[in-house]
BADOBA-750444 format. One record per residue: residue in three letters; x, y, z of N, C-alpha, C in turn. Coordinates in pm, whole numbers, padded with zeros to 5 digits, always signed. Layout:
BEGIN
alaXYZXYZXYZ
...
END
This chain:
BEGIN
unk-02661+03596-01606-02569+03496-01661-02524+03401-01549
unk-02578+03261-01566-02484+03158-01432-02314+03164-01449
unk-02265+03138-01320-02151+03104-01284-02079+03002-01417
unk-01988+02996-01468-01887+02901-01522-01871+02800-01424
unk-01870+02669-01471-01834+02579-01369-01673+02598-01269
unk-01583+02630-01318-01509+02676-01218-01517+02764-01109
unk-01626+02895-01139-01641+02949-01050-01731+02893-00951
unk-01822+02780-00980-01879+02717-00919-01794+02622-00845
unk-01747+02511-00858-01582+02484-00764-01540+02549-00685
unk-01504+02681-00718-01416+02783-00642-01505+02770-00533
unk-01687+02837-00546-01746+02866-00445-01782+02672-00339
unk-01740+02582-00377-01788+02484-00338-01679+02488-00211
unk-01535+02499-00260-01436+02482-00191-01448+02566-00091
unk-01474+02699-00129-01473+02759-00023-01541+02765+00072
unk-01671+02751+00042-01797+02693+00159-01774+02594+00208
unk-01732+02487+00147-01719+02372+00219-01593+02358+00332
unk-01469+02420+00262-01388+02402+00384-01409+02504+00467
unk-01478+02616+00488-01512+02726+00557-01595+02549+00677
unk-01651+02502+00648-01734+02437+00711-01639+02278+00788
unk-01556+02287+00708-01442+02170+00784-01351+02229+00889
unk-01308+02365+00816-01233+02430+00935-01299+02468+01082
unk-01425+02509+01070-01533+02471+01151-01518+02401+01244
unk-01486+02269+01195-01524+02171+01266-01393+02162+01355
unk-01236+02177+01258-01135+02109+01338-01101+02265+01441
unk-01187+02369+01457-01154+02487+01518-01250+02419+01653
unk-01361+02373+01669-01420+02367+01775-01402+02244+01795
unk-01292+02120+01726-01270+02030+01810-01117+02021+01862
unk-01055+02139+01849-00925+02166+01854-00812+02061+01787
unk-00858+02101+01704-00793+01972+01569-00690+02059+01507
unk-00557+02046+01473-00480+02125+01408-00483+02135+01296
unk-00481+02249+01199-00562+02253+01078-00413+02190+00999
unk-00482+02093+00838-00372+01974+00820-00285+02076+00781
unk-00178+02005+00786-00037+02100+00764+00064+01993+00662
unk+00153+02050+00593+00270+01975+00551+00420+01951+00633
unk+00371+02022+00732+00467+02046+00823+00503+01852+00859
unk+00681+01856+00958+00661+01765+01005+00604+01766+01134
unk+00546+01817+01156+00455+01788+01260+00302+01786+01240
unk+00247+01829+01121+00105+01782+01046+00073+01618+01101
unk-00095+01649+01120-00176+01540+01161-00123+01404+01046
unk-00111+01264+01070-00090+01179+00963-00186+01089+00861
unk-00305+01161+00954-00467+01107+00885-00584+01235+00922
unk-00691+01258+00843-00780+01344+00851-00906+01278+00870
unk-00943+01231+01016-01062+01182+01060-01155+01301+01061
unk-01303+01264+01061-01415+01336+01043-01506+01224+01118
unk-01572+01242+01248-01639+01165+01336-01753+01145+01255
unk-01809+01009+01247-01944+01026+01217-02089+01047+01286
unk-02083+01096+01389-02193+01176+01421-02176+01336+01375
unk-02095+01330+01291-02154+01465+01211-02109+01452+01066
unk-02249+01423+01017-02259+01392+00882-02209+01502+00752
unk-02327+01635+00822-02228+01716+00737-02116+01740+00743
unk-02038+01760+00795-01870+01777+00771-01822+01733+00668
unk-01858+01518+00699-01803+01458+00625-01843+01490+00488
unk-01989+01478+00446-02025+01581+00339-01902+01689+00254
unk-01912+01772+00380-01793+01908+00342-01666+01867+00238
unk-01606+01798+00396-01477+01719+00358-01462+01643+00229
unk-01555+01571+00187-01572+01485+00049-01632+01614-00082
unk-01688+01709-00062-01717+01812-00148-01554+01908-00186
unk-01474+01918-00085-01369+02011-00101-01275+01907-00185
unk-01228+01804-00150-01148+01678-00217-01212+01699-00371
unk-01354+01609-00384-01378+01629-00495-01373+01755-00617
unk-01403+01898-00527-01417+02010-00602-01277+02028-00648
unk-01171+02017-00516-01038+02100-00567-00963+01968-00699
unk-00990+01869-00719-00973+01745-00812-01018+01784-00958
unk-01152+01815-00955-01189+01788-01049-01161+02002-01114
unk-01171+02090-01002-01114+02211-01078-00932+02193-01131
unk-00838+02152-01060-00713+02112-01100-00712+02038-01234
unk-00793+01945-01249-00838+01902-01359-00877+01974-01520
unk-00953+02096-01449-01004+02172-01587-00921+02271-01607
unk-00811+02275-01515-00735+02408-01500-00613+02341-01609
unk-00598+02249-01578-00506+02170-01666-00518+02165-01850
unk-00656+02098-01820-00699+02085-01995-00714+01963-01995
unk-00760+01934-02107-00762+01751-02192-00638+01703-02219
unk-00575+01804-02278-00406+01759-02333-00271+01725-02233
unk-00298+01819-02159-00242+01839-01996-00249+01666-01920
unk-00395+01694-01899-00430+01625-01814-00373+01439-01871
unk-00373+01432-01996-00338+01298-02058-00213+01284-02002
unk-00119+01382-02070+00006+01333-02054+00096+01347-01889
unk-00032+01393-01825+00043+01406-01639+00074+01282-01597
unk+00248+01274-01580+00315+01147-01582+00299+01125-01431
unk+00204+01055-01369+00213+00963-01236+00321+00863-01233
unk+00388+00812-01312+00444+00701-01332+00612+00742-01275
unk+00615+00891-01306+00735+00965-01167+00765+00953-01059
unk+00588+00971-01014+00555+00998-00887+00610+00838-00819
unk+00572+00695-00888+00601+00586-00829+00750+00604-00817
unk+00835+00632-00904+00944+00585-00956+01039+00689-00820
unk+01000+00805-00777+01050+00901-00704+01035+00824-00567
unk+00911+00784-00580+00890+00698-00389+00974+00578-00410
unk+01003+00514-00505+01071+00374-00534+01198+00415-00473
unk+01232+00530-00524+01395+00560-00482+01431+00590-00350
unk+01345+00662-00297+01304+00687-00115+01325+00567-00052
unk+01220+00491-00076+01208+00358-00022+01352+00248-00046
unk+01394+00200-00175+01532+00193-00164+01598+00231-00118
unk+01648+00376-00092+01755+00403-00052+01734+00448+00083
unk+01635+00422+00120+01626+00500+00304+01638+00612+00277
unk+01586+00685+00234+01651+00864+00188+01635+00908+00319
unk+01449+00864+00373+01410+00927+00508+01446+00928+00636
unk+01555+00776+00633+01656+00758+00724+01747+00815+00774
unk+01769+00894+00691+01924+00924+00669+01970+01088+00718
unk+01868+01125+00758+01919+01212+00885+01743+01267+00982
unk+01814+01304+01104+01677+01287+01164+01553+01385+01161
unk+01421+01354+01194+01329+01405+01191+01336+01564+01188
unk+01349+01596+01260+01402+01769+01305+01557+01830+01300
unk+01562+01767+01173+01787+01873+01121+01677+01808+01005
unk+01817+01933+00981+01862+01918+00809+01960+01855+00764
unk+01935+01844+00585+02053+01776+00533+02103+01820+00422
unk+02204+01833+00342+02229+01827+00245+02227+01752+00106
unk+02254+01856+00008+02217+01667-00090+02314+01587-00068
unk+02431+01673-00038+02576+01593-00010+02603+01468+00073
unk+02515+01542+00177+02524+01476+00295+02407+01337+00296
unk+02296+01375+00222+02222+01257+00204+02288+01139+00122
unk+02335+01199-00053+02419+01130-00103+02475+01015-00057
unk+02614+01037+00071+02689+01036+00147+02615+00867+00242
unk+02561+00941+00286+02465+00843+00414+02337+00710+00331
unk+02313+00757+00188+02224+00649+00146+02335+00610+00008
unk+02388+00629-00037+02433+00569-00156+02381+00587-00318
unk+02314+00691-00294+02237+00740-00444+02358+00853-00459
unk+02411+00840-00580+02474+00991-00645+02408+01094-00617
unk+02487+01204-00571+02408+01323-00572+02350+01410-00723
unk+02391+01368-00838+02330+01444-00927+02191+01373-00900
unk+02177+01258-00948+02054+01173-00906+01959+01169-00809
unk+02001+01193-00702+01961+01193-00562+01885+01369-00578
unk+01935+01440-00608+01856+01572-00647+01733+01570-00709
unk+01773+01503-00805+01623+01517-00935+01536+01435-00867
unk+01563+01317-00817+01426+01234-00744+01422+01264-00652
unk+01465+01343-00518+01401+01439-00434+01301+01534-00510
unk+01381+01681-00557+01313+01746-00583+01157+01740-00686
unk+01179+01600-00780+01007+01572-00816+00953+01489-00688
unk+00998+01495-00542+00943+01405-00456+00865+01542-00369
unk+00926+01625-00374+00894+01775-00292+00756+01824-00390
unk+00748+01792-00503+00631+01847-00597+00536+01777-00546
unk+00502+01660-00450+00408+01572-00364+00439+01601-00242
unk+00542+01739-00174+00514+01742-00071+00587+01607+00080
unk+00661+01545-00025+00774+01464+00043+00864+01520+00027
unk+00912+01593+00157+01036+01640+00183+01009+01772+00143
unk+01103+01849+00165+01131+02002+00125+01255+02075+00124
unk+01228+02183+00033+01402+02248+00043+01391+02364+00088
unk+01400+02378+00223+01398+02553+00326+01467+02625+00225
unk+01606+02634+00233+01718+02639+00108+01785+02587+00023
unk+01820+02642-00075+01885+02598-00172+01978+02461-00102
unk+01938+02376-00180+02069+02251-00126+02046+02200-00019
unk+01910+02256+00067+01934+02188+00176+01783+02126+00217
unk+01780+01987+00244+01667+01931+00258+01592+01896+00427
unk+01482+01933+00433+01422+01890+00582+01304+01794+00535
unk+01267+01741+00645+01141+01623+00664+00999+01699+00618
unk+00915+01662+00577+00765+01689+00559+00685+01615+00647
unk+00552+01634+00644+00476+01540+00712+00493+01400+00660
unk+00500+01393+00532+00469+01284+00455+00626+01172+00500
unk+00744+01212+00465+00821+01155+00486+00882+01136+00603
unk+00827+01207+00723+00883+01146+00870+00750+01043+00885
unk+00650+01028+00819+00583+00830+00815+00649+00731+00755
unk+00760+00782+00681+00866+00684+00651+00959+00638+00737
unk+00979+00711+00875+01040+00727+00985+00983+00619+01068
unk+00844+00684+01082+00812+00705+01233+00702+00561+01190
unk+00669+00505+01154+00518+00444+01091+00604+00294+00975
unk+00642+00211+01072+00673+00073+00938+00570+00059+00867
unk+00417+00050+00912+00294+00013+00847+00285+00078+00682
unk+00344+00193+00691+00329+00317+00608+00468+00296+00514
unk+00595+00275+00564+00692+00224+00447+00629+00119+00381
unk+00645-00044+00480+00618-00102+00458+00469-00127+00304
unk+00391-00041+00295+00290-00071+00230+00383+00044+00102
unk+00469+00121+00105+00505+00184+00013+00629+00118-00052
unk+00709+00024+00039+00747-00100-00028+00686-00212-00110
unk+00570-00236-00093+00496-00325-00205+00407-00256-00266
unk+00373-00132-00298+00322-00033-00397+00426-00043-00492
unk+00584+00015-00464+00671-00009-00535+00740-00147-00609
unk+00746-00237-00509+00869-00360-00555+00774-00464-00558
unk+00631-00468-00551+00547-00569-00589+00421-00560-00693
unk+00391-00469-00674+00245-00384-00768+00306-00313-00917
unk+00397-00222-00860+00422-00132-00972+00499-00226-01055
unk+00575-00323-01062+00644-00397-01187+00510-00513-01229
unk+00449-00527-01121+00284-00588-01166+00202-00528-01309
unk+00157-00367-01258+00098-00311-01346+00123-00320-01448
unk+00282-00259-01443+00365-00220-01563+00353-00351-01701
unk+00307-00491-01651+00308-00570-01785+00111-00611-01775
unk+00081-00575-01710-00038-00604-01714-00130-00604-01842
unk-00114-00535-01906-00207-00508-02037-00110-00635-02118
unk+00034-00672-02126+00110-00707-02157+00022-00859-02156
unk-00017-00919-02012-00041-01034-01995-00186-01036-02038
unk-00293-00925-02076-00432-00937-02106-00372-01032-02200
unk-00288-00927-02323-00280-00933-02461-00266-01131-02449
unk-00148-01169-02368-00103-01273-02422-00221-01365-02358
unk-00279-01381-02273-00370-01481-02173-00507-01503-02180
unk-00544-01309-02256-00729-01303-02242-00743-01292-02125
unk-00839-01374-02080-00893-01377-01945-00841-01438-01865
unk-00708-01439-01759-00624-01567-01696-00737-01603-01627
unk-00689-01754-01638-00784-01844-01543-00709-01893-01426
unk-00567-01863-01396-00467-01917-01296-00398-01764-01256
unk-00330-01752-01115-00250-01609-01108-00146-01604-01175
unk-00072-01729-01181+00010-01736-01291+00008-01680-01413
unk-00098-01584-01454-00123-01590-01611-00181-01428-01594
unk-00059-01339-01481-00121-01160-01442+00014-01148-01475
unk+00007-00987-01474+00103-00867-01512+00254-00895-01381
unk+00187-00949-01294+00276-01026-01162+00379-01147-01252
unk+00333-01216-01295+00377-01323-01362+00479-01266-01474
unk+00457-01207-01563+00512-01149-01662+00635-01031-01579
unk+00597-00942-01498+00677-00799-01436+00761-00858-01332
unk+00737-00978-01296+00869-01030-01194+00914-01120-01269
unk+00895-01199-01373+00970-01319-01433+00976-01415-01372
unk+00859-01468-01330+00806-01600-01277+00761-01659-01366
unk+00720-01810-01296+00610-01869-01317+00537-01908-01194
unk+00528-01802-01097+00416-01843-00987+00314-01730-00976
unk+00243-01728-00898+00145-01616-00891+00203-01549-00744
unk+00126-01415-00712+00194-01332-00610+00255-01465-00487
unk+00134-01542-00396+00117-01593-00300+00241-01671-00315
unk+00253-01758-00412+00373-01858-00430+00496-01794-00428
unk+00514-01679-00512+00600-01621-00490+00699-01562-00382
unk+00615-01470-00308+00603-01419-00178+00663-01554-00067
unk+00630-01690-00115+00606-01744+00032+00806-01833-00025
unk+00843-01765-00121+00999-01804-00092+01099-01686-00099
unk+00994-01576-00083+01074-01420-00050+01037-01406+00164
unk+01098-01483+00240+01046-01472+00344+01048-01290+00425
unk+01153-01225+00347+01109-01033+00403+00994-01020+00335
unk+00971-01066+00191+00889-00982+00155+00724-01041+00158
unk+00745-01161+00224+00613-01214+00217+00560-01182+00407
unk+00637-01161+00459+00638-01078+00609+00573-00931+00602
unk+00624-00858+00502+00608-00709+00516+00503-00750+00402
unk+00442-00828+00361+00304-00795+00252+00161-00884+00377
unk+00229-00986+00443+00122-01039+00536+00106-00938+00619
unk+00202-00826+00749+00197-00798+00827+00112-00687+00779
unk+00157-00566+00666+00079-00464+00610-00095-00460+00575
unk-00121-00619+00521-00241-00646+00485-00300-00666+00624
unk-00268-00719+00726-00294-00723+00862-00311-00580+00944
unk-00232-00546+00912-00251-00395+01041-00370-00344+00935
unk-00369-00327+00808-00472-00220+00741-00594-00318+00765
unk-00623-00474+00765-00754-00517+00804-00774-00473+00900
unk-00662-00446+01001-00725-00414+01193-00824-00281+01166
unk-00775-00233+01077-00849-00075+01101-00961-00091+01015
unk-01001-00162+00958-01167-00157+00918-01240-00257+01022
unk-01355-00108+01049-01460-00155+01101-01510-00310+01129
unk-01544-00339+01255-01576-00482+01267-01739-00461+01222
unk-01816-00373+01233-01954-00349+01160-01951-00346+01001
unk-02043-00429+00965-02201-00476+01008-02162-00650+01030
unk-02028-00678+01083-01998-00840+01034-02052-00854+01229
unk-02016-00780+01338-02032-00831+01455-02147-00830+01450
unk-02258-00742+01401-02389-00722+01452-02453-00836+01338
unk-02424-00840+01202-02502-00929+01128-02491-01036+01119
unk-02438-01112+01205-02457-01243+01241-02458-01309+01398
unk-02518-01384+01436-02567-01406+01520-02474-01473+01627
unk-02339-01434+01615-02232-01519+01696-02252-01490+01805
unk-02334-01488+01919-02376-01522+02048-02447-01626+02066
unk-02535-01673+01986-02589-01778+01979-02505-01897+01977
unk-02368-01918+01934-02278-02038+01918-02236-02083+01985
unk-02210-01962+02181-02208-02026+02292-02030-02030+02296
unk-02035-02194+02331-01884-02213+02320-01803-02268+02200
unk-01826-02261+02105-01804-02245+01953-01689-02210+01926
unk-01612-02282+01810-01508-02270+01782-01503-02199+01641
unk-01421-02094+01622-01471-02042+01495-01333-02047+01407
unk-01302-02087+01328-01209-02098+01213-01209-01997+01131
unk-01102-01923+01184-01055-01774+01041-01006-01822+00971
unk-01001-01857+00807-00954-01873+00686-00833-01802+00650
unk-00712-01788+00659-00696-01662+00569-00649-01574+00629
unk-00700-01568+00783-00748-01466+00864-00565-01381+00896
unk-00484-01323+00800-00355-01303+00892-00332-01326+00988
unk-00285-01156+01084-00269-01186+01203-00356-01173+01342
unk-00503-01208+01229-00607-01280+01354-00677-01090+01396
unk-00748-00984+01323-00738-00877+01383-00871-00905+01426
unk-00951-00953+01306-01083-00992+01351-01150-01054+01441
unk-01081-01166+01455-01097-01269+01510-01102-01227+01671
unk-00935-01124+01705-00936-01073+01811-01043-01004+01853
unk-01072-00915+01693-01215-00794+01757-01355-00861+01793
unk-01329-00986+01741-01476-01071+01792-01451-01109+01900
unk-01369-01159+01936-01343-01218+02068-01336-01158+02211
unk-01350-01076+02188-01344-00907+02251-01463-00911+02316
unk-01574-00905+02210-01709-00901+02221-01749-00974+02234
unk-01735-01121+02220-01817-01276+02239-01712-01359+02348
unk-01726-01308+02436-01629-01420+02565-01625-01585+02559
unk-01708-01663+02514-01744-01752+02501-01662-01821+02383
unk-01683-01715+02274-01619-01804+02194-01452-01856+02140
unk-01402-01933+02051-01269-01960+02038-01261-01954+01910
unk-01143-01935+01824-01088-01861+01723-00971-01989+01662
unk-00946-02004+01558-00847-02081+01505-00801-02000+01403
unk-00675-01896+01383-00671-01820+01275-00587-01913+01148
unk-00599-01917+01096-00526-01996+00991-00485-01907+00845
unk-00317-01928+00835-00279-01903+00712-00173-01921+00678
unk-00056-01875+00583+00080-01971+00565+00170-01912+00625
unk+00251-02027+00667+00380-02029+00746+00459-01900+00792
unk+00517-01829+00685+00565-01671+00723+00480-01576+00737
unk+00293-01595+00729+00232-01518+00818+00222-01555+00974
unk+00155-01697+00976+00221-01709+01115+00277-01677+01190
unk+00414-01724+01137+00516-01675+01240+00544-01534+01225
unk+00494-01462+01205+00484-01299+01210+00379-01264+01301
unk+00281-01346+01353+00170-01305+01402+00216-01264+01565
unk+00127-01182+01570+00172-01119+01735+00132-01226+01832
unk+00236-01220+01944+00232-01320+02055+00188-01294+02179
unk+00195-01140+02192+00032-01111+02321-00082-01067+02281
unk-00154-01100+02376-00261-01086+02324-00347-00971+02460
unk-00505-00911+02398-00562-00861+02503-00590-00932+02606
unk-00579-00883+02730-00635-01026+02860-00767-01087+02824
unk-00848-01004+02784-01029-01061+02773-00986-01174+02666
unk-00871-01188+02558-00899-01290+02453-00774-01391+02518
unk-00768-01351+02547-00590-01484+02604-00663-01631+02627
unk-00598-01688+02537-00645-01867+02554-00731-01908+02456
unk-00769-01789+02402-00908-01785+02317-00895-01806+02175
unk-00782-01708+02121-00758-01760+01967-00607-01756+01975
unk-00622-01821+01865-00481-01952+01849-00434-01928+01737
unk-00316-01934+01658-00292-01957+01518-00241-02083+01453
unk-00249-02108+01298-00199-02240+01259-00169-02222+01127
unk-00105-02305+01121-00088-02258+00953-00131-02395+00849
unk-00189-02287+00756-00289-02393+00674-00260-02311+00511
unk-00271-02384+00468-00303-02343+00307-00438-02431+00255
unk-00490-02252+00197-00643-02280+00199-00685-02383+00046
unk-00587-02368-00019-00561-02468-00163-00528-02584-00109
unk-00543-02686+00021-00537-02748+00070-00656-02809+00159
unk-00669-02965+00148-00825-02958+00278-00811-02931+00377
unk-00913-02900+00424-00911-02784+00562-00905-02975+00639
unk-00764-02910+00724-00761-03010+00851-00872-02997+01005
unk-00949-02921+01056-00992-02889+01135-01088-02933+01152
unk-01185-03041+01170-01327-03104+01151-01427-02993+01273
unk-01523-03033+01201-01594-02983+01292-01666-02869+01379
unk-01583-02759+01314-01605-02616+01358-01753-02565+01349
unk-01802-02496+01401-01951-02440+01396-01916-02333+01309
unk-01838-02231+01265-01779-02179+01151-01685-02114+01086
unk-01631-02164+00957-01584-02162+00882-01570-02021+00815
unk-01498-01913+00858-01524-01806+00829-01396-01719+00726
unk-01427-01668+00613-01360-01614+00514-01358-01451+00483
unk-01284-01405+00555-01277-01223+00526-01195-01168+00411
unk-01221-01103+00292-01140-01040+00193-01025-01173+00180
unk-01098-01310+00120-00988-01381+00071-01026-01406-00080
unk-01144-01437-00114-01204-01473-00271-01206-01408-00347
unk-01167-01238-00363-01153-01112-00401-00979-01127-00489
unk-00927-01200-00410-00787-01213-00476-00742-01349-00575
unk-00852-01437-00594-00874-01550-00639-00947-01546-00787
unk-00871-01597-00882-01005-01662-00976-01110-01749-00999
unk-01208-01740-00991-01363-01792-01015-01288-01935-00946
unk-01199-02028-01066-01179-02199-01067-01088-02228-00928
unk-01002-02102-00875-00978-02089-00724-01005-02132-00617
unk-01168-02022-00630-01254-02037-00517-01303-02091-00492
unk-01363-02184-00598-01406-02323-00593-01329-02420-00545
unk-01241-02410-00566-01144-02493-00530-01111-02479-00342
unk-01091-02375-00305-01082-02283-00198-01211-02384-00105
unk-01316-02358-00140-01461-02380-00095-01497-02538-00101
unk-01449-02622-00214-01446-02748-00191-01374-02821-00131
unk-01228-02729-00082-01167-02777+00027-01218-02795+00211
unk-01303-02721+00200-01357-02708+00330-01503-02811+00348
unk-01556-02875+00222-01640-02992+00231-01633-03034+00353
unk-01507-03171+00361-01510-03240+00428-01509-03235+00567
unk-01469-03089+00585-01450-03023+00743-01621-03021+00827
unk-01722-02992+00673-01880-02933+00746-01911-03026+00832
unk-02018-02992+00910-02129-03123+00964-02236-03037+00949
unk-02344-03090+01014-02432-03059+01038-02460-02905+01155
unk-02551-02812+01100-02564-02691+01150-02380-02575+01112
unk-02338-02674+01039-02180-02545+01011-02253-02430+00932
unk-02181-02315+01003-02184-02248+00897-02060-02177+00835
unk-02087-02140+00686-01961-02095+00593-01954-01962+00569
unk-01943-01838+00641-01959-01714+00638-01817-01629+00539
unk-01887-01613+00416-01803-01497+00355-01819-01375+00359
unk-01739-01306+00407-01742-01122+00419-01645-01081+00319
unk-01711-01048+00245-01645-00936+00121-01681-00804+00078
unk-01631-00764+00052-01615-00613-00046-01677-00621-00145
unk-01848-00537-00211-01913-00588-00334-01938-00441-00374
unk-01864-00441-00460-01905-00322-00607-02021-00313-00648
unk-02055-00175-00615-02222-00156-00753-02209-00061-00781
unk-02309+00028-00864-02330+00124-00934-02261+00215-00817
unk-02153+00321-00848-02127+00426-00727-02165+00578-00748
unk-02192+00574-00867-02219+00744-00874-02344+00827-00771
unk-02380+00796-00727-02422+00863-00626-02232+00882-00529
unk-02184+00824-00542-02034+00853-00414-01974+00963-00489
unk-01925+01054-00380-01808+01168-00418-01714+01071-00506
unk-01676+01150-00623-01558+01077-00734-01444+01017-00664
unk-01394+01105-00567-01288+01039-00478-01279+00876-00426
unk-01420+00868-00321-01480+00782-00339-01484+00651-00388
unk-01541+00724-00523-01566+00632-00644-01431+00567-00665
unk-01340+00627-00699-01164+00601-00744-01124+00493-00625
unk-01116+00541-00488-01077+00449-00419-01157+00309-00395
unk-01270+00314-00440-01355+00175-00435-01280+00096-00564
unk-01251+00152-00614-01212+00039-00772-01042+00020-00796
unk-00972+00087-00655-00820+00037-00644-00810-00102-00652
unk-00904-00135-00534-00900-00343-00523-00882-00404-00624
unk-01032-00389-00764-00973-00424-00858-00905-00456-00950
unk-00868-00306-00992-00729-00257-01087-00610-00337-01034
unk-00590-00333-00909-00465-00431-00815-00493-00560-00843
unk-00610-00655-00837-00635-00714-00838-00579-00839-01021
unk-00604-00682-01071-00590-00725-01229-00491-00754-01269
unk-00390-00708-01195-00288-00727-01259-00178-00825-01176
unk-00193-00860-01021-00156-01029-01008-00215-01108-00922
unk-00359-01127-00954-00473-01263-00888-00594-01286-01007
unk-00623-01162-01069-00764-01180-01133-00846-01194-01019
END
């Protein structure tokens, strides 16, 4: 008689992390913990393929067994929509602030120090501890987790859990709202953004007369571009050949790319361009190898590109947040800038068939979108 698919799971998990623990035992990696002192990311080097393998087999297995352990009926009505509403309240109220990393607190005493009632302040902790934010040693009394001393210790990490909450999640929430009324928007004006904040602008417009909050959505989208890979964009194009070349970032925030090219191409020069309260958010030292080298300015790309002349015109994860009549728009602004030998380099993010990818994977490739849907199209 074969295994039941759960028992098959069971044995996946266990082989597989038998084979991760492996790895973080002979690279003296501390095995992850919830502790506050747990690792705050789970790297897996890629010169060792299987691991990562492993690592993506245990995620997927323990997902999709939690899943069957649950049921069909279960599984429908598992309210995520808590889970936002519990971090919303964190994030408002500084909960994680409010006493330090290593003590404890009370609910009293949290109460007290953030301004949430303590009957209240209980119930959205304790469904915040069911994710492992925060914990109760004892009765009544609360300490830090791994998860919530990055609310501490890590702006990058509030910060992006501030516009999950106070920009996205009242997004979502009318999104189907704005299919119904719009169809297919052809403007951002016409997303779940538009409708869940009570505008009439789209995110960008919006944002750029919220000057905190258009700071902490430029700076966040900036530090998380720094950390993707400058491959296959340094190696697949030929920017050694351009010499002393001036290259125009679009878009480019606070220039991460631009820096990481510049790094590697001594020769060349950088113009980062984007609006006003990214700018002036942008960092003001720089590495010695790039100093002098790239510059910032502020431009709006729904505007003609002022800059003549550049050898190229370069666009990273900007047309992804745009509709079709946008980008065109976006792209016919930069006409008048070409000459002869320019080139117009777009680097984007392109969806295809993923099932060959671990489900995990799969899920996180199609966040962009879903976000996407509900305030840019």
């Amino acid at each position: 008689m074969s295994p039941t698919r759960i028992i098959e799971l069971a044995r996946i998990i266990v082989d597989s992390t038998q084979t991760v623990d492996e790895y973080f035992t002979a690279r003296n990696i501390a095995s992850p913990s919830f502790g506050i002192h747990g690792s705050s990311t789970i790297i897996i080097q890629p010169e060792v393929p299987e691991v990562a393998v492993a690592h993506a087999a245990v995620i997927d297995a323990t997902k999709e067994l939690h899943s069957l352990m649950l049921g069909p009926t279960a599984l429908l009505m598992n309210n995520g929509l808590n889970d936002v509403l519990g971090l919303h309240a964190i994030y408002q109220y500084k909960i994680a602030s409010t006493f330090p990393v290593d003590e404890e607190a009370s609910f009293k005493q949290i109460s007290a120090a953030c301004g949430l009632n303590e009957p209240d302040l209980r119930r959205l902790l304790r469904h915040a501890m069911t994710n492992h934010i925060f914990r109760e040693p004892r009765d009544g009394v609360v300490a830090h987790s791994a998860s919530s001393r990055l609310l501490i210790e890590n702006p990058l990490i509030n910060d992006f859990v501030g516009i999950l909450c106070e920009e996205r999640f009242p997004a979502a929430a009318r999104t189907i709202d704005a299919l119904k009324k719009y169809g297919s928007p052809k403007d951002p004006a016409q997303t779940g953004f538009f409708l869940g904040h009570n505008t009439n602008k789209g995110l960008y417009d919006k944002l750029q007369q919220r000057q905190k909050r258009s700071r902490r959505f430029a700076g966040t989208i900036s530090a998380f571009a720094s950390k993707i890979p400058l491959e296959p964009l340094r190696s697949g194009f030929d920017w050694g050949s351009l010499r002393n070349a001036t290259i125009v970032d679009v878009g480019g925030g606070h220039g991460p790319v631009s820096i990481g090219l510049a790094e590697t191409f001594p020769d060349l020069k950088f113009i980062v361009q984007d609006l006003p309260d990214v700018v002036e958010g942008a960092p003001v030292g720089f590495p010695a190898e790039v100093e002098g080298r790239v510059s910032f300015m502020i431009y709006n790309f729904l505007e003609v590109q002022p800059i003549k002349g550049a050898r190229v015109y370069f666009f990273r994860a900007v047309f992804h947040n745009w509709p079709d009549e946008y980008r065109i728009k976006i792209l016919r602004n930069q006409i008048p800038a070409l000459g002869h030998g320019t080139h117009l380099i777009i680097n984007e993010s392109c969806l295809n068939r993923t099932e060959s990818l671990p489900a995990f994977m799969q899920k996180r490739r199609r966040y962009g979108p879903i976000s996407q849907l509900s305030h840019s199209r």
